[in-house]
C-alpha positions in Angstrom: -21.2 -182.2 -49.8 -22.2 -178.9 -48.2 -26.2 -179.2 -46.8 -27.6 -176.1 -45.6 -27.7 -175.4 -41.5 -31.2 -175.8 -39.8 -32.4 -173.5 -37.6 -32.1 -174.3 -34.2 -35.3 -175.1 -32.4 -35.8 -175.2 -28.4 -38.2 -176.9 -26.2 -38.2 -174.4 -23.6 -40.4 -174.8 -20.6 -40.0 -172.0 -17.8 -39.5 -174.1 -14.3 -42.4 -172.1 -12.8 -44.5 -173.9 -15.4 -47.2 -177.0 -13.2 -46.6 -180.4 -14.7 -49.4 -180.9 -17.5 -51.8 -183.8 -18.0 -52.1 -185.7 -21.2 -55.6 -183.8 -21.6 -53.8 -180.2 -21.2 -51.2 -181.8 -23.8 -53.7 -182.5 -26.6 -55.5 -179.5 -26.1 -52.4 -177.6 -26.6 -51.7 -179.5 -29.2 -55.6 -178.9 -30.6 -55.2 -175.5 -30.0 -51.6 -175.2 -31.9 -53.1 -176.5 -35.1 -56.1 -174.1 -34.8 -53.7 -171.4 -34.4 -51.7 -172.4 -37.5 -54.6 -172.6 -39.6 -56.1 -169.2 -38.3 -52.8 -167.8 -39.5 -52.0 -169.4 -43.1 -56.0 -168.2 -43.6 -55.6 -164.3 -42.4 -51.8 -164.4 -44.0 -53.5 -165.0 -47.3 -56.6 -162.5 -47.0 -54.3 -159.8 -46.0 -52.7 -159.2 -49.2 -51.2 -155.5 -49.2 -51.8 -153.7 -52.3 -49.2 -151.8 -53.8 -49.7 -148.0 -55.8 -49.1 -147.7 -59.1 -45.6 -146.6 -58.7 -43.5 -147.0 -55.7 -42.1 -143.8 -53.7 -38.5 -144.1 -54.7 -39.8 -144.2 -58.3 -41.7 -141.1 -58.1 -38.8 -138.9 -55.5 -36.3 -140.0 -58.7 -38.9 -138.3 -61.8 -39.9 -135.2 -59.4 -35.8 -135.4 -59.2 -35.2 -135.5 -62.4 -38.4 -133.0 -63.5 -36.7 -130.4 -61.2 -33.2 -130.5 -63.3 -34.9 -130.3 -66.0 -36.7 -127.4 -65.4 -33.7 -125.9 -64.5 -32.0 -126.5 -67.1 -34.4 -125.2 -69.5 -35.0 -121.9 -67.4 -30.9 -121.0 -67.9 -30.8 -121.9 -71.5 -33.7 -119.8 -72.2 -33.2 -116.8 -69.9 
């Protein structure tokens, strides 16, 4: 009942642009597909590796770890 919008795409070509030949046109096209499998090959090398614990994690136990030590310094002095 309800299908999901697609994203609008555009076949924009600036009018300062020279008419292209059919060779220019499957060179581009060559040259598209080249791209795209550069990409999806560095996108999948380039894997970021995360720390043990993220930051937030660690700012919320220093947090915490400072209370405490509060806490404990007024209950004992």
């Amino acid at each position: 009942m309800f299908k999901p919008r697609k994203h609008k795409t555009f076949n924009y070509q600036s009018r300062f642009t020279q008419d292209k030949t059919a060779d220019s046109s499957l060179n581009e096209t060559a040259n598209r597909k080249d791209y795209i499998s550069k990409w999806k090959e560095n996108r999948e090398v380039k894997r970021k590796v995360r720390g043990t614990m993220p930051v937030k994690t660690l700012i919320l136990f220093l947090v915490l770890l400072l209370i405490c030590m509060y806490l404990l310094e007024k209950k004992y002095m």
